[in-house]
C-alpha positions in Angstrom: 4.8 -1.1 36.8 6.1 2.0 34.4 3.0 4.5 33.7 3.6 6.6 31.1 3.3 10.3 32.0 1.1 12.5 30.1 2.7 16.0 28.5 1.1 18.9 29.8 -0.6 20.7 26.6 0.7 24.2 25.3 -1.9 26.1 23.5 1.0 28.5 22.2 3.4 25.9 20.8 0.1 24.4 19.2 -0.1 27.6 17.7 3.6 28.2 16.4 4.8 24.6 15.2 3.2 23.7 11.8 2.2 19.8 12.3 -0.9 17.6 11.5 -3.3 20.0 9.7 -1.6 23.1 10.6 0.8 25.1 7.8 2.1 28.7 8.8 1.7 31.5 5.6 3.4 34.8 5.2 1.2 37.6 3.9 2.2 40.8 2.5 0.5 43.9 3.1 -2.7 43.8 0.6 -2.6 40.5 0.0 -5.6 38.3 0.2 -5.9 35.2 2.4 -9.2 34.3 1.5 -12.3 35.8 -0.5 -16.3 36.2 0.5 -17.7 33.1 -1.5 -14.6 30.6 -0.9 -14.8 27.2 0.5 -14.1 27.5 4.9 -12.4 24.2 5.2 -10.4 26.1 8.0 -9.7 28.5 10.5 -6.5 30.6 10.9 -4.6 32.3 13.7 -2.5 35.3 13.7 1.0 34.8 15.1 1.8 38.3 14.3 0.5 41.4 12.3 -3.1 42.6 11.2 -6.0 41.2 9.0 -8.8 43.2 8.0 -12.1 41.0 7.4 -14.6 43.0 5.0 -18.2 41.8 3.3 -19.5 43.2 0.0 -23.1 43.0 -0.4 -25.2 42.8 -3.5 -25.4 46.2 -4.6 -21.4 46.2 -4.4 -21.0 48.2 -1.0 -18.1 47.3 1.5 -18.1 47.2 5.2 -15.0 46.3 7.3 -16.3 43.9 9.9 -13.5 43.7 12.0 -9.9 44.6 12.2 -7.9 41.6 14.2 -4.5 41.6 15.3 -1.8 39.1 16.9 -3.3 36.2 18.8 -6.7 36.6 17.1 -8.6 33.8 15.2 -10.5 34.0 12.2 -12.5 32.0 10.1 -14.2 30.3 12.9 -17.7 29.5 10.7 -16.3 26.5 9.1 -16.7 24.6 12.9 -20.3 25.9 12.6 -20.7 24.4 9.0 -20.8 26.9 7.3 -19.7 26.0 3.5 -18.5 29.3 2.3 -16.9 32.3 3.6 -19.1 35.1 4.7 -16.2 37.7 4.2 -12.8 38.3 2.6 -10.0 38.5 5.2 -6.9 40.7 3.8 -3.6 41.7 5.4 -3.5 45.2 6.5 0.5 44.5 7.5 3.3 42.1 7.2 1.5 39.4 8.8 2.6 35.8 9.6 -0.8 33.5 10.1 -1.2 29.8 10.7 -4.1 28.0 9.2 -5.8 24.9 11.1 -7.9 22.5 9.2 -10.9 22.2 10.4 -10.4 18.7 11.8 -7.4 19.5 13.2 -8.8 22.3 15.3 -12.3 19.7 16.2 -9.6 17.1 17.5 -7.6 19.7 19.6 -11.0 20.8 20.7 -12.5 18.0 22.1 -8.8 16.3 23.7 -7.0 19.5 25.2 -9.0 21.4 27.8 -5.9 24.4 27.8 -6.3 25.0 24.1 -10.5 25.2 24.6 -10.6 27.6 27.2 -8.4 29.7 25.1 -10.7 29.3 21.8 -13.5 30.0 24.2 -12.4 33.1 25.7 -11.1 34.1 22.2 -15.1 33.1 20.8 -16.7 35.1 23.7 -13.8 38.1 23.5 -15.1 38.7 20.0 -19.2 38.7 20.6 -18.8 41.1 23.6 -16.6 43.2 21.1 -19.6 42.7 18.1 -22.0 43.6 20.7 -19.8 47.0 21.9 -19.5 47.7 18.0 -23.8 47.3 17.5 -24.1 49.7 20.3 -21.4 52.1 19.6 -22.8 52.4 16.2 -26.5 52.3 17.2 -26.3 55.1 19.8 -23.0 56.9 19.1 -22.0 59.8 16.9 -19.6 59.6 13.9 -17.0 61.3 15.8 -17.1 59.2 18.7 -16.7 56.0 16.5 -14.4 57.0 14.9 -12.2 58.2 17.9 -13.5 54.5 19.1 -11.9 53.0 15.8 -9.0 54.9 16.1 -8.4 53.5 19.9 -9.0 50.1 18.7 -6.1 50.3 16.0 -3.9 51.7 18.4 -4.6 49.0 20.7 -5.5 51.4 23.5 -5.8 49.7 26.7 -4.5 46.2 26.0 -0.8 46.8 27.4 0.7 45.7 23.8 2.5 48.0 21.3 0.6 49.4 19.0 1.4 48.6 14.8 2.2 51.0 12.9 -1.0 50.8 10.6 -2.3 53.5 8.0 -5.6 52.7 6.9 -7.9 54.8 4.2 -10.8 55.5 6.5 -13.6 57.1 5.3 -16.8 58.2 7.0 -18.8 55.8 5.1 -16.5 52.8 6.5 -16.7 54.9 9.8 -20.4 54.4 9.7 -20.3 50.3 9.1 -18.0 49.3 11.9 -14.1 49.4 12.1 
């Protein structure tokens, strides 16, 4: 009797080969990859560079939410149903990002326990670092964010090399986040 032996599951080739719901784009610096008030039919993952999400509200103010960089997701509502996009996510550099459809991502979800513990991890990473963000700017004075911000860009602590970004910061983004 022949049993057919399963392939142990890589969460980073997932992540790099464009197959079955999942196209890699190139995005210059600027360029928009989706706008607040689009359609989230999918999520995306950096494979290299820098994506700034931001949120306009009514009265025509912008906050930057958060500013991601290589490994990080985005877009994650669409698995929550959400119909549109909350925010506008633009490319702060040269930045190489793959999109998953959303059924692609539900499917490796619920059959590959490597690439869940990842997107969990990822999921959790984030709300700590919303949480960290709520208090920093609920107890902590503008220089202090913004020395905070400044860290975070320059990936301070994570081991990696930090991109060369140049961002227009002003005290008034200071004030709303990174």
């Amino acid at each position: 009797m022949v049993t057919k032996q399963r392939q142990l599951f890589d969460a980073k080739t997932f992540l790099t080969e464009a197959n079955g719901g999942r196209t890699i784009g190139q995005y210059r610096k600027g360029q928009i990859i989706f706008l607040q008030g689009d359609p989230a039919e999918s999520i995306f993952y950096i494979q290299t560079g820098k994506v700034k999400i931001t949120v306009v509200s009514e009265q025509g103010k912008e906050a930057i939410v958060a500013i991601l960089g290589t490994d990080d997701f985005f877009g994650e509502g669409c698995l929550i149903g959400q119909p549109r996009r909350f925010a506008t996510a633009t490319a702060m550099t040269e930045t190489s990002i793959m999109r998953l459809a959303k059924a692609a991502v539900t499917d490796v979800i619920h059959k590959e326990a490597a690439f869940s513990e990842m997107f969990i991890a990822h999921l959790l990473s984030r709300t700590a670092r919303v949480e960290s963000d709520l208090v920093d700017q609920l107890f902590n004075s503008s220089e202090k964010r913004l020395a905070r911000v400044l860290l975070l860009l320059a990936n301070f602590g994570k081991g990696g090399k930090a991109d060369s970004v140049i961002a227009k910061i002003s005290q008034l983004r200071v004030a709303f986040g990174h």
